[in-house]
mmCIF file of the N, C-alpha and C atoms, coordinates in Angstrom:
data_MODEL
# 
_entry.id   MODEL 
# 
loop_
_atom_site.group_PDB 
_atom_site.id 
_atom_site.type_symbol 
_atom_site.label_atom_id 
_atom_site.label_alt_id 
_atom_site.label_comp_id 
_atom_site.label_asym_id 
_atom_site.label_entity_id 
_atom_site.label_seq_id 
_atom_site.pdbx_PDB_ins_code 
_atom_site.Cartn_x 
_atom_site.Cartn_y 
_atom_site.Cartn_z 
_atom_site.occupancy 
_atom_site.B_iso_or_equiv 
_atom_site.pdbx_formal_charge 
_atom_site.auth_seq_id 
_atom_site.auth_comp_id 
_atom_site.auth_asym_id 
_atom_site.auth_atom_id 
_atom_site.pdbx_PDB_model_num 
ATOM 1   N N  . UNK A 1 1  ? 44.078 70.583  -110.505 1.00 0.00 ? 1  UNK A N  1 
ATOM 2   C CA . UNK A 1 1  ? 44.283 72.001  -110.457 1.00 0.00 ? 1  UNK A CA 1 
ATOM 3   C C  . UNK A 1 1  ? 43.659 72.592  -109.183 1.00 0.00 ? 1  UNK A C  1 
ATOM 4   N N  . UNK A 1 2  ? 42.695 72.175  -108.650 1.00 0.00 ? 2  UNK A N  1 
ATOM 5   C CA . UNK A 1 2  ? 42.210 72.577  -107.597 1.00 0.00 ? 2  UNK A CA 1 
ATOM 6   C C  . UNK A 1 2  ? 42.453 72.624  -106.534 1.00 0.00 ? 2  UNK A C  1 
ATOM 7   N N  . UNK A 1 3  ? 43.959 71.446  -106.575 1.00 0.00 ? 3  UNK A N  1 
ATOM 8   C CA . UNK A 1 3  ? 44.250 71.005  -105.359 1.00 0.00 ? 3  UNK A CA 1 
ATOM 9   C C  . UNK A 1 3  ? 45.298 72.478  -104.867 1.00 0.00 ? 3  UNK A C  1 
ATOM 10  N N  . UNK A 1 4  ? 45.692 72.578  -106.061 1.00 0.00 ? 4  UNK A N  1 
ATOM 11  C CA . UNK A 1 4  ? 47.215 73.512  -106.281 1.00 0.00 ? 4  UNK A CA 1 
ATOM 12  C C  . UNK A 1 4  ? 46.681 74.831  -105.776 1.00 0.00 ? 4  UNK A C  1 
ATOM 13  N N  . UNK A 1 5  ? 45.225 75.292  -106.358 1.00 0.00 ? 5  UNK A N  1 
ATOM 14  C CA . UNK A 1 5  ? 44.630 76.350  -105.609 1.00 0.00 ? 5  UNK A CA 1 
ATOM 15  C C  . UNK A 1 5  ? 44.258 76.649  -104.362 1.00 0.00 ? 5  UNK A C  1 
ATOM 16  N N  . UNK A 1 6  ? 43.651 75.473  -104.038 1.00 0.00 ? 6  UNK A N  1 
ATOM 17  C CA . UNK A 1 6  ? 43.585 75.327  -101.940 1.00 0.00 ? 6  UNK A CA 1 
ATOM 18  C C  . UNK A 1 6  ? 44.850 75.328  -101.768 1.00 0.00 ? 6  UNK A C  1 
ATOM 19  N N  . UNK A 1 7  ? 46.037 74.814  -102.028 1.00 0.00 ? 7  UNK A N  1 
ATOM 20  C CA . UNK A 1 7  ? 47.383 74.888  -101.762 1.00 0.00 ? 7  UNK A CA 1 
ATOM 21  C C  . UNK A 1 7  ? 48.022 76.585  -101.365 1.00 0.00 ? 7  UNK A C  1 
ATOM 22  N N  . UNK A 1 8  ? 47.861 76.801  -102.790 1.00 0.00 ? 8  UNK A N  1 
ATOM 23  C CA . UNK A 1 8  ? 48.208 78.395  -102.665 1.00 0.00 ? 8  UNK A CA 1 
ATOM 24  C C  . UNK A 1 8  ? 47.572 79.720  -101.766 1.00 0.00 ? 8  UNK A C  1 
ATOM 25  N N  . UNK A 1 9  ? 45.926 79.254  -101.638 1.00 0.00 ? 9  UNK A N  1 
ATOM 26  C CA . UNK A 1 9  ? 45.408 79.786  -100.644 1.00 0.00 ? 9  UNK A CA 1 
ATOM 27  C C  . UNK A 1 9  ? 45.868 79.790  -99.156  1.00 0.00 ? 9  UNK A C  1 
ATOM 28  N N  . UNK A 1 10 ? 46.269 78.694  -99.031  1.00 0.00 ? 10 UNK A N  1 
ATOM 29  C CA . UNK A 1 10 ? 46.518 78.162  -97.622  1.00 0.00 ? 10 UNK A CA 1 
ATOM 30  C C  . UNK A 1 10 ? 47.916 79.003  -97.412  1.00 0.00 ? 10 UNK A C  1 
ATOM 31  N N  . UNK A 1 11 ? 48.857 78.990  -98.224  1.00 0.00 ? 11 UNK A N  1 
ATOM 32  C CA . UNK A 1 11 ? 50.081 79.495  -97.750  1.00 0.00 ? 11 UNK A CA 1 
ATOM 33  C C  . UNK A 1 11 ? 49.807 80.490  -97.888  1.00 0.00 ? 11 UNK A C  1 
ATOM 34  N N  . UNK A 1 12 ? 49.404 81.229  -98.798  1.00 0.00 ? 12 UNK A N  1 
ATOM 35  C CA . UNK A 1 12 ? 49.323 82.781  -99.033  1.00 0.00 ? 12 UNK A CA 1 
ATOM 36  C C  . UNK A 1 12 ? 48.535 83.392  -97.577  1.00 0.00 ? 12 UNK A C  1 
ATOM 37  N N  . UNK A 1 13 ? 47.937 82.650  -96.710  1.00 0.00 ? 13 UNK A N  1 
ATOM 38  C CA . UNK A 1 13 ? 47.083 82.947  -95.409  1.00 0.00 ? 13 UNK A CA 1 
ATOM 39  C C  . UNK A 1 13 ? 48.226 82.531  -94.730  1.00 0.00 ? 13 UNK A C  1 
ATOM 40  N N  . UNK A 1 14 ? 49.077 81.870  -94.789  1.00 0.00 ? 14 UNK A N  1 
ATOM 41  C CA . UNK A 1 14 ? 50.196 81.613  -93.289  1.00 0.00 ? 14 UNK A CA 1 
ATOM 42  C C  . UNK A 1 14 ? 51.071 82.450  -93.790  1.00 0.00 ? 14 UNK A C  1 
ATOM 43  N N  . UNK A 1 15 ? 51.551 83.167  -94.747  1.00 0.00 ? 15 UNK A N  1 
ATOM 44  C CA . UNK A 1 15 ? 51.752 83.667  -95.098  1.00 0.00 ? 15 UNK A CA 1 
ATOM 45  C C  . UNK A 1 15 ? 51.504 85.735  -94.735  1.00 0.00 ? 15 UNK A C  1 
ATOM 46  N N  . UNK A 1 16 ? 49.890 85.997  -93.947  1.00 0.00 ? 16 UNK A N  1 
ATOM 47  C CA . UNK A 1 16 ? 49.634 87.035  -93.877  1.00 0.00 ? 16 UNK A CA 1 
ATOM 48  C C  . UNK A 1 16 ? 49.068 87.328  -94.941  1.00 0.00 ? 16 UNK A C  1 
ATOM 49  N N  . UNK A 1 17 ? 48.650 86.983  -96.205  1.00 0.00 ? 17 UNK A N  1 
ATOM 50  C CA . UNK A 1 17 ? 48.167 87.825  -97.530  1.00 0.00 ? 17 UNK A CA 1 
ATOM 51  C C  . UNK A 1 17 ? 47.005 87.014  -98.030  1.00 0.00 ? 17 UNK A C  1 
ATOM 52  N N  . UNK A 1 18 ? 46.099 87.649  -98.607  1.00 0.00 ? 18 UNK A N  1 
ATOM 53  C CA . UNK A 1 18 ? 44.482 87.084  -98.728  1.00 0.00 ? 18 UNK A CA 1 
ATOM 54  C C  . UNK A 1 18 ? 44.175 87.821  -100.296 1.00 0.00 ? 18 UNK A C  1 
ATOM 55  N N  . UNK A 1 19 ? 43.936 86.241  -100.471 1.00 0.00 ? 19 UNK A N  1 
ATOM 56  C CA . UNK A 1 19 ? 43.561 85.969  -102.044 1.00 0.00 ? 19 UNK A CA 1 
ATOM 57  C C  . UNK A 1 19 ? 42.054 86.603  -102.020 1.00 0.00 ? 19 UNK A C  1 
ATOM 58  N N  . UNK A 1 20 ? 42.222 87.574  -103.053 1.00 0.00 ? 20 UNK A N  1 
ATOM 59  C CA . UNK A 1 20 ? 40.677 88.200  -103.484 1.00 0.00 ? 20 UNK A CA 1 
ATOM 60  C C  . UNK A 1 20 ? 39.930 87.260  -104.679 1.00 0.00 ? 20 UNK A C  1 
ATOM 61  N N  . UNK A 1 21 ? 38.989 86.632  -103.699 1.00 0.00 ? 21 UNK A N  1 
ATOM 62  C CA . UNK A 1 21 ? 38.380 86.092  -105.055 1.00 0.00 ? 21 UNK A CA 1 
ATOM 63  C C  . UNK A 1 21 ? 37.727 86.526  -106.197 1.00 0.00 ? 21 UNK A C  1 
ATOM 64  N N  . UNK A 1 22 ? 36.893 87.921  -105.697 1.00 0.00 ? 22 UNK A N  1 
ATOM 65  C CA . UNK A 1 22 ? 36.736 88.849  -106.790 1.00 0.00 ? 22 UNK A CA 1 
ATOM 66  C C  . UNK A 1 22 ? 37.670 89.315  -107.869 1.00 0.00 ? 22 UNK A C  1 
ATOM 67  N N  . UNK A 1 23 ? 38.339 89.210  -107.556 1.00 0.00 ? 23 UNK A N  1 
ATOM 68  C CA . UNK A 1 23 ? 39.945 89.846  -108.951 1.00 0.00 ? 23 UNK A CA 1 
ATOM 69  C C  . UNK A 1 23 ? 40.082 88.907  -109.519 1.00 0.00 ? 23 UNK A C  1 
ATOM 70  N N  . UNK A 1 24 ? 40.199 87.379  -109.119 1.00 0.00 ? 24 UNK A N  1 
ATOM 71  C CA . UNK A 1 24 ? 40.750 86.321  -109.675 1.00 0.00 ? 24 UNK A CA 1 
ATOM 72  C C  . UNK A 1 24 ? 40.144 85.729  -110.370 1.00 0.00 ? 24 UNK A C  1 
ATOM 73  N N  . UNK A 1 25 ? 40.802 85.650  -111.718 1.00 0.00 ? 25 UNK A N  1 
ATOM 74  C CA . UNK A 1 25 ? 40.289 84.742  -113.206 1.00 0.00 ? 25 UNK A CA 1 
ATOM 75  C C  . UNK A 1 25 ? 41.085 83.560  -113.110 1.00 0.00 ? 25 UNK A C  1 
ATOM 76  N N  . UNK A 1 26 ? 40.674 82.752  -114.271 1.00 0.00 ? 26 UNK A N  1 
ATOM 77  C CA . UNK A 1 26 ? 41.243 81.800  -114.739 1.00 0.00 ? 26 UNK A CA 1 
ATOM 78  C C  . UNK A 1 26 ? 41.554 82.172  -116.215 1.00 0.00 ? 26 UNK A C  1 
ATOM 79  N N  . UNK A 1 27 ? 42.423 81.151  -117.233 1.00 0.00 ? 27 UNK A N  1 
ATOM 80  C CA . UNK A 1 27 ? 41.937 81.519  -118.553 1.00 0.00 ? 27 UNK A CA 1 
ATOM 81  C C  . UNK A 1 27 ? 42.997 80.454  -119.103 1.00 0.00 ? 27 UNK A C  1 
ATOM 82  N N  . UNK A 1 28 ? 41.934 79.249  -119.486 1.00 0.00 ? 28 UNK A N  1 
ATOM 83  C CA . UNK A 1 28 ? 43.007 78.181  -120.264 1.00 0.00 ? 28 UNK A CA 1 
ATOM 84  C C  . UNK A 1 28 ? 43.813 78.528  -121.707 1.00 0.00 ? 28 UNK A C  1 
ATOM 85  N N  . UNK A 1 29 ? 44.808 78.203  -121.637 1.00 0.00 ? 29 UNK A N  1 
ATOM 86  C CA . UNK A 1 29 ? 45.694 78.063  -123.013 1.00 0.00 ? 29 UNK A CA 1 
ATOM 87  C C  . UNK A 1 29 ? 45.661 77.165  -123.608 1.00 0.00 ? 29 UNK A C  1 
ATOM 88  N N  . UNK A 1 30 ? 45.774 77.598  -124.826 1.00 0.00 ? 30 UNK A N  1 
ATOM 89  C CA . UNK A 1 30 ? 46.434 76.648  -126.330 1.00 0.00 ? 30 UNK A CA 1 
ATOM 90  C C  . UNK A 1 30 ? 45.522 75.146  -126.095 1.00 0.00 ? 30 UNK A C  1 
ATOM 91  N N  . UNK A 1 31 ? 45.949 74.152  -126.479 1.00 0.00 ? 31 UNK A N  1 
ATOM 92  C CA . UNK A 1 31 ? 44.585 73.015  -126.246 1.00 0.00 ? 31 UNK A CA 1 
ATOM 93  C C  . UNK A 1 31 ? 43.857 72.987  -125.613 1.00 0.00 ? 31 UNK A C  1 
ATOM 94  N N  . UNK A 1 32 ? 44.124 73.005  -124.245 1.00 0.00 ? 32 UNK A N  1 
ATOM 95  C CA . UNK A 1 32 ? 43.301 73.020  -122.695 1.00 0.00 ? 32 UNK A CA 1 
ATOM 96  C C  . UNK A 1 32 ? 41.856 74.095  -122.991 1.00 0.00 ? 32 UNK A C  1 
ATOM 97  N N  . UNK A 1 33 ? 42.422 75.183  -124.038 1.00 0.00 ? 33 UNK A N  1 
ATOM 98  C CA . UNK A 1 33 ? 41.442 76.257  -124.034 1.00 0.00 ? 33 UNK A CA 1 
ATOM 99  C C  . UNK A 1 33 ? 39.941 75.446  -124.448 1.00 0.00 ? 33 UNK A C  1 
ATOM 100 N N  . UNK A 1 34 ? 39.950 74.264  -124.969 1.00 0.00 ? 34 UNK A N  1 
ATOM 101 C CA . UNK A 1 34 ? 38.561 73.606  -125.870 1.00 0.00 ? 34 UNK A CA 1 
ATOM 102 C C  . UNK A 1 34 ? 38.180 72.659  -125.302 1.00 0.00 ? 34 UNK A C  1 
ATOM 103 N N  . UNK A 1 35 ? 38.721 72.155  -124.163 1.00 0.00 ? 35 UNK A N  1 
ATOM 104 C CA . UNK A 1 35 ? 38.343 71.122  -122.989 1.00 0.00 ? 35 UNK A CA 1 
ATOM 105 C C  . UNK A 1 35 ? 37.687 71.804  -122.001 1.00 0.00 ? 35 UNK A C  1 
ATOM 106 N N  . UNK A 1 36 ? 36.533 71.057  -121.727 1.00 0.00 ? 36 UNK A N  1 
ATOM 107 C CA . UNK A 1 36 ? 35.498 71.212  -120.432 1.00 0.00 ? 36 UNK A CA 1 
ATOM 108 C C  . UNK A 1 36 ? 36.084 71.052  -119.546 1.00 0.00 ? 36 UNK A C  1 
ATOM 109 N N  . UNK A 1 37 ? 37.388 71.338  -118.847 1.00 0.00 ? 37 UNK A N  1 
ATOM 110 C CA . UNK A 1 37 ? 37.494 71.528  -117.605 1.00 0.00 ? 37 UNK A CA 1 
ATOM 111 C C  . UNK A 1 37 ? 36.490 71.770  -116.357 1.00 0.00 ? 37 UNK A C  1 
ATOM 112 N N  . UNK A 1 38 ? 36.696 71.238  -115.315 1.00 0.00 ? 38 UNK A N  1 
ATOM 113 C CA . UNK A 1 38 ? 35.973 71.800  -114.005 1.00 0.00 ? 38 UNK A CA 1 
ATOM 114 C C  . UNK A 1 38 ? 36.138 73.025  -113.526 1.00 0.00 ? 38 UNK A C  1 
ATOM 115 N N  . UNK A 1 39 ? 35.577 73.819  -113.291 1.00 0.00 ? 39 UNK A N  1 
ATOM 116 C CA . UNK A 1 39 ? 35.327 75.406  -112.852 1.00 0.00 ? 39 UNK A CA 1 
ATOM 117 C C  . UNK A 1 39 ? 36.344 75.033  -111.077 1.00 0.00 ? 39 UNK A C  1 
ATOM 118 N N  . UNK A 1 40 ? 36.879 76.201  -111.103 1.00 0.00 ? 40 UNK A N  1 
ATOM 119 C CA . UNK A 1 40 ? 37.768 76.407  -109.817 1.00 0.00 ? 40 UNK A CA 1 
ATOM 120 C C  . UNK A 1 40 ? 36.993 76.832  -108.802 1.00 0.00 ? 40 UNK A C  1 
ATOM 121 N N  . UNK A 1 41 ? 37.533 76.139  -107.329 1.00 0.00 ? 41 UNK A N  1 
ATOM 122 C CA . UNK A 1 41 ? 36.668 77.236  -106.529 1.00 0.00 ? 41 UNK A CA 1 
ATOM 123 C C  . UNK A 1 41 ? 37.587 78.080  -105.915 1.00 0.00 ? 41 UNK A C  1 
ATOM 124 N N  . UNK A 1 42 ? 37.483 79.001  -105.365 1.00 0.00 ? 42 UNK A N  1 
ATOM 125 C CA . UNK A 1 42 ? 38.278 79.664  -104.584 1.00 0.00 ? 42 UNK A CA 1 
ATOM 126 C C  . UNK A 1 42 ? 37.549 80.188  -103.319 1.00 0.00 ? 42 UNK A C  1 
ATOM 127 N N  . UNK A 1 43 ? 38.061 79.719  -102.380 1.00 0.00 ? 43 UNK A N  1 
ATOM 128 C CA . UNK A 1 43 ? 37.314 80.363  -100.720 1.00 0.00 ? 43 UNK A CA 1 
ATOM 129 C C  . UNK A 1 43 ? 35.634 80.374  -101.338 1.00 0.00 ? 43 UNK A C  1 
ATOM 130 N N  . UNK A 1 44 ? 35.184 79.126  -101.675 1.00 0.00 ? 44 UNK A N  1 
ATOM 131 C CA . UNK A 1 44 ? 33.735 79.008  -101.851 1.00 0.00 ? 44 UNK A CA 1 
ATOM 132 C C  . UNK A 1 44 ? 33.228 79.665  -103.224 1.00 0.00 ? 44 UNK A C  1 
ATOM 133 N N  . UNK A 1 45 ? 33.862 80.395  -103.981 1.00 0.00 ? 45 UNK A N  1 
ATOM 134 C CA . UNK A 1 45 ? 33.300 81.160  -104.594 1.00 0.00 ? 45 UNK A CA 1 
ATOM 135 C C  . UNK A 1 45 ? 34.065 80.867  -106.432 1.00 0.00 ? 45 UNK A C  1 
ATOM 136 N N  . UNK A 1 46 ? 33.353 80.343  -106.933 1.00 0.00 ? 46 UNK A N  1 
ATOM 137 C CA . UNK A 1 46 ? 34.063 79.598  -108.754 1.00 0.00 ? 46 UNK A CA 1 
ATOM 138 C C  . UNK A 1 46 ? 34.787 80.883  -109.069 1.00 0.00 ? 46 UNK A C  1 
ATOM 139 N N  . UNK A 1 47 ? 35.433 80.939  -109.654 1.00 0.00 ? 47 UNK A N  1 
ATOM 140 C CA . UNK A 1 47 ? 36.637 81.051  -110.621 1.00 0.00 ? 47 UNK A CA 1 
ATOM 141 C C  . UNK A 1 47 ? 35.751 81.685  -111.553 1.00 0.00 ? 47 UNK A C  1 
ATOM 142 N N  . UNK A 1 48 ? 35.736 83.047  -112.179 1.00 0.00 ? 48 UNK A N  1 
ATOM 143 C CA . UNK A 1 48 ? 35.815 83.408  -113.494 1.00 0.00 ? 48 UNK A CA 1 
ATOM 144 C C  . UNK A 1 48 ? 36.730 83.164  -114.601 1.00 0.00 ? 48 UNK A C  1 
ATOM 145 N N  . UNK A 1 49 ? 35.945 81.672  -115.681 1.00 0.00 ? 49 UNK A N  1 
ATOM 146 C CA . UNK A 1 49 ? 36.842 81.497  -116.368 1.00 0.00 ? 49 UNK A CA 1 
ATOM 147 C C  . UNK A 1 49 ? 36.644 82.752  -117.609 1.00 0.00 ? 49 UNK A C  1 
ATOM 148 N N  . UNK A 1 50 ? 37.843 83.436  -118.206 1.00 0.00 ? 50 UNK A N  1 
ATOM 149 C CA . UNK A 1 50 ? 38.267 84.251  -119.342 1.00 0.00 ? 50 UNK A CA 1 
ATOM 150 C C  . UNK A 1 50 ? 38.988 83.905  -120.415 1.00 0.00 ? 50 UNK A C  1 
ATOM 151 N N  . UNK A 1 51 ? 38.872 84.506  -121.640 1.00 0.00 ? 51 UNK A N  1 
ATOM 152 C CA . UNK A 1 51 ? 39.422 84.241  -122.852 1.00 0.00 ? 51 UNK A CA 1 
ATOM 153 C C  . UNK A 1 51 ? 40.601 85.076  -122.993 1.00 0.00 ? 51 UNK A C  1 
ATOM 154 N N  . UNK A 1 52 ? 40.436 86.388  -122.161 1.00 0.00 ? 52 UNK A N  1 
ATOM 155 C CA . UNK A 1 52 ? 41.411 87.105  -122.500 1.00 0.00 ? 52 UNK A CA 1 
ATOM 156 C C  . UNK A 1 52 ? 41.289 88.346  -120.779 1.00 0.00 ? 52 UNK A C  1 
ATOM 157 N N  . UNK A 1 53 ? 42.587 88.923  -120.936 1.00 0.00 ? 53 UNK A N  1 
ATOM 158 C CA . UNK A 1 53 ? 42.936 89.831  -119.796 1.00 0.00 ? 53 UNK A CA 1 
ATOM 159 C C  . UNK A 1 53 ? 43.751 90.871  -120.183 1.00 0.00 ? 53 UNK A C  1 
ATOM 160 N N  . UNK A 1 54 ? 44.003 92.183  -119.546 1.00 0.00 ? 54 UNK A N  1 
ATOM 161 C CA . UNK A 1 54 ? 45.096 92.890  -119.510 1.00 0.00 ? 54 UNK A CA 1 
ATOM 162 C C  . UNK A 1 54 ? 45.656 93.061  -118.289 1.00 0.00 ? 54 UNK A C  1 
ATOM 163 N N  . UNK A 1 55 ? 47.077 92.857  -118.520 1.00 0.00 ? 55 UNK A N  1 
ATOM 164 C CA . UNK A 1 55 ? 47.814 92.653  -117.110 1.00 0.00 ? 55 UNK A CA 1 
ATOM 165 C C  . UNK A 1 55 ? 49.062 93.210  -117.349 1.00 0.00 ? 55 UNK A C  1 
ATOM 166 N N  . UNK A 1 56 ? 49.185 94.962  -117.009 1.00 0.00 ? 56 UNK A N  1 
ATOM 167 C CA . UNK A 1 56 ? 50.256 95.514  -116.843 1.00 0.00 ? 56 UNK A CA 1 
ATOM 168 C C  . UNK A 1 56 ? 50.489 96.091  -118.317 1.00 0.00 ? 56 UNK A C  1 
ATOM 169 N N  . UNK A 1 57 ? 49.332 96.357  -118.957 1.00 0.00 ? 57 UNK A N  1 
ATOM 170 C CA . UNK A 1 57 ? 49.200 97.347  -120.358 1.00 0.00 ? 57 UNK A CA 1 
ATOM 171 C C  . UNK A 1 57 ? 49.173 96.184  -121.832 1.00 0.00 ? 57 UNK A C  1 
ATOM 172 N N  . UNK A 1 58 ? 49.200 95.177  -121.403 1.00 0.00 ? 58 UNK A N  1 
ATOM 173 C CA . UNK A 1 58 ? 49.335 94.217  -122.338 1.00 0.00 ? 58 UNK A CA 1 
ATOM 174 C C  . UNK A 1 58 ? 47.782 93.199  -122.373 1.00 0.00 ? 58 UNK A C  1 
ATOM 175 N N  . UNK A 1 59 ? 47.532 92.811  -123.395 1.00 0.00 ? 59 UNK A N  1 
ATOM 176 C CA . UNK A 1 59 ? 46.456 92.096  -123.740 1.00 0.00 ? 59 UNK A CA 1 
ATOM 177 C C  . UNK A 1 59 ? 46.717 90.583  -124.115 1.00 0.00 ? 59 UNK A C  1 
ATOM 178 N N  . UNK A 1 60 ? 46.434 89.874  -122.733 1.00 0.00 ? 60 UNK A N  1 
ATOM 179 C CA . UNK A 1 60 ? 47.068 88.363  -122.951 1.00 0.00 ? 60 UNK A CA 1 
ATOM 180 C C  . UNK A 1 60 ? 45.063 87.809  -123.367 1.00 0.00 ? 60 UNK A C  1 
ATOM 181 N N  . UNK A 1 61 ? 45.551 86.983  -124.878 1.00 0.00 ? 61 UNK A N  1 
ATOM 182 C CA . UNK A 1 61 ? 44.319 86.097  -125.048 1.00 0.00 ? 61 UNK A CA 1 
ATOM 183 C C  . UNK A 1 61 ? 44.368 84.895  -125.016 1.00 0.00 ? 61 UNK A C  1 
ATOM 184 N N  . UNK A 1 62 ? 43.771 83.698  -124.949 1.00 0.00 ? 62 UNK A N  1 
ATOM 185 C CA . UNK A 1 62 ? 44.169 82.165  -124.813 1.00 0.00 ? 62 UNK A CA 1 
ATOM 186 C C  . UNK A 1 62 ? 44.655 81.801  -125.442 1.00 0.00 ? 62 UNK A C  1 
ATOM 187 N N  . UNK A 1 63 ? 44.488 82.194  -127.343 1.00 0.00 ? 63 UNK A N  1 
ATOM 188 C CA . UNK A 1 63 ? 45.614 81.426  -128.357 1.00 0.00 ? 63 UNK A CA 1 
ATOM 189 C C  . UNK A 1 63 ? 46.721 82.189  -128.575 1.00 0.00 ? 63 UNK A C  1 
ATOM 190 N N  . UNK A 1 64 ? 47.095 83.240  -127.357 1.00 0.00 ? 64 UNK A N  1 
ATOM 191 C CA . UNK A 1 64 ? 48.496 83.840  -127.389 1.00 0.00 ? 64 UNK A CA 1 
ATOM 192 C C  . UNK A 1 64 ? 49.141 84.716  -128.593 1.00 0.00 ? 64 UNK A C  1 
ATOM 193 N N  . UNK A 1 65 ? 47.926 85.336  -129.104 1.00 0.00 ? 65 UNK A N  1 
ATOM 194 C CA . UNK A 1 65 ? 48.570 85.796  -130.698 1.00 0.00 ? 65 UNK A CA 1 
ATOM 195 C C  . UNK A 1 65 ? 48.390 87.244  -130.014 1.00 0.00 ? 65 UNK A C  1 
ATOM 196 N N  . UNK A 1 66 ? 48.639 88.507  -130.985 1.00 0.00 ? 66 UNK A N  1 
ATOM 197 C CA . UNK A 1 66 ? 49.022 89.802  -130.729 1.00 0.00 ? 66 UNK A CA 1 
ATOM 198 C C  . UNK A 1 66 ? 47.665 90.850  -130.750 1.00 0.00 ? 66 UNK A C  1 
ATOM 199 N N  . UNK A 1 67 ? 46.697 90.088  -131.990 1.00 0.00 ? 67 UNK A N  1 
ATOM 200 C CA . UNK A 1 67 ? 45.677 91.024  -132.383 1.00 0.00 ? 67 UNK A CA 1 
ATOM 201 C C  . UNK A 1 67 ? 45.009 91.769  -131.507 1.00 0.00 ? 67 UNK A C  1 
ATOM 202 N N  . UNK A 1 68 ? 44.383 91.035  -130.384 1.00 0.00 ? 68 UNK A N  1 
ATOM 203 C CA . UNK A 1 68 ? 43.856 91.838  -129.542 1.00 0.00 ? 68 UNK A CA 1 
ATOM 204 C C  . UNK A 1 68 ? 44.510 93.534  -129.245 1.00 0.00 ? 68 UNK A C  1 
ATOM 205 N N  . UNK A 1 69 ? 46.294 92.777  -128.349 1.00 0.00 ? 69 UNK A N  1 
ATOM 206 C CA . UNK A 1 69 ? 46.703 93.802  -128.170 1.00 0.00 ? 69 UNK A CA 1 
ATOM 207 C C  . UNK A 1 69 ? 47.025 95.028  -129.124 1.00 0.00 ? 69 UNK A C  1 
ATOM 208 N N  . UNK A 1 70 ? 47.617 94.472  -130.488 1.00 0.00 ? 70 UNK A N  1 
ATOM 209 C CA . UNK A 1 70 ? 47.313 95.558  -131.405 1.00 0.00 ? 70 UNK A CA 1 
ATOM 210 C C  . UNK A 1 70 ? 45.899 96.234  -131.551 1.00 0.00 ? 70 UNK A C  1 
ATOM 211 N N  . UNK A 1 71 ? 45.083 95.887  -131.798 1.00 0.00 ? 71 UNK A N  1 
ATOM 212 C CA . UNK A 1 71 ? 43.915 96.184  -132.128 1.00 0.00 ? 71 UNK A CA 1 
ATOM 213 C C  . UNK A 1 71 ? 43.915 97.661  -131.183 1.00 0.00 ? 71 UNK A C  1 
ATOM 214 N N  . UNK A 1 72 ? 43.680 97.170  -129.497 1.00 0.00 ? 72 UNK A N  1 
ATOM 215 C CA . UNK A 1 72 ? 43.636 98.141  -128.724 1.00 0.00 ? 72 UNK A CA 1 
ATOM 216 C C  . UNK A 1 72 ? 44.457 99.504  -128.458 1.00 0.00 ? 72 UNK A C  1 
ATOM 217 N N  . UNK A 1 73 ? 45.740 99.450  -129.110 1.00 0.00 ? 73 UNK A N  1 
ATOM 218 C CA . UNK A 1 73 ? 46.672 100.780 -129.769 1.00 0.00 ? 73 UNK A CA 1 
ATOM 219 C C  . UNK A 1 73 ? 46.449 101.100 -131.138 1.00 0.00 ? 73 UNK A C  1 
ATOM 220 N N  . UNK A 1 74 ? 46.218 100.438 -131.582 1.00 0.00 ? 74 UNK A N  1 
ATOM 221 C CA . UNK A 1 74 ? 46.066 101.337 -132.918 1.00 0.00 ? 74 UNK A CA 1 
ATOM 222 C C  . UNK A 1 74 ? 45.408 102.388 -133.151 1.00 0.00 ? 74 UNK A C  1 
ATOM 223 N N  . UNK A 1 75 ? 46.192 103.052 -133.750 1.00 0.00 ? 75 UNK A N  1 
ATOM 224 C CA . UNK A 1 75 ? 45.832 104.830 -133.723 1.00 0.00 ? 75 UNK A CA 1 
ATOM 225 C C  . UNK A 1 75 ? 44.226 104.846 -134.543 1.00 0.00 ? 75 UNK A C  1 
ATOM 226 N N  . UNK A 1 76 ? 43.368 105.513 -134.115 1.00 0.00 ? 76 UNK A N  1 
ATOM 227 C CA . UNK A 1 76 ? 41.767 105.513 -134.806 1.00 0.00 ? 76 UNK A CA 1 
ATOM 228 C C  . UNK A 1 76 ? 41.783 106.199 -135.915 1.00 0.00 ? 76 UNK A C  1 
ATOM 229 N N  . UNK A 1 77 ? 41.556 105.812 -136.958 1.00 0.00 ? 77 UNK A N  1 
ATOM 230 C CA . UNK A 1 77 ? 41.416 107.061 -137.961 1.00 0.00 ? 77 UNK A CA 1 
ATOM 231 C C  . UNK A 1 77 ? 39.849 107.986 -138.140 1.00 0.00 ? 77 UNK A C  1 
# 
């Protein structure tokens, strides 16, 4: 996986466009989520791995179910 990330860095720079390592998470799915994976680096600096994100009003979590995002609309009583 790491390789694929120096990969993408590299073009995204010949490219003209620069990966913020501050913004950038990780966040394993479905099996992968319970394996010790190796931490990413990016331009020197690891990878925040996450369980969960919102990206574009939606609430993506690692075992891919809804609750989160419901949870966070549901009207308060």
């Amino acid at each position: 996986m790491q390789l694929f990330v120096d990969n993408l860095v590299k073009q995204s720079t010949n490219n003209g466009m620069k990966v913020n390592q501050q913004k950038t998470k990780e966040m394993l799915i479905g099996s992968n989520a319970n394996n010790q994976l190796p931490q990413l680096i990016l331009n020197g600096t690891r990878v925040e791995r996450v369980s969960s994100f919102k990206l574009l009003g939606v609430h993506v979590t690692s075992n891919l179910k809804w609750t989160k995002h419901m949870d966070a609309y549901r009207p308060k009583s």
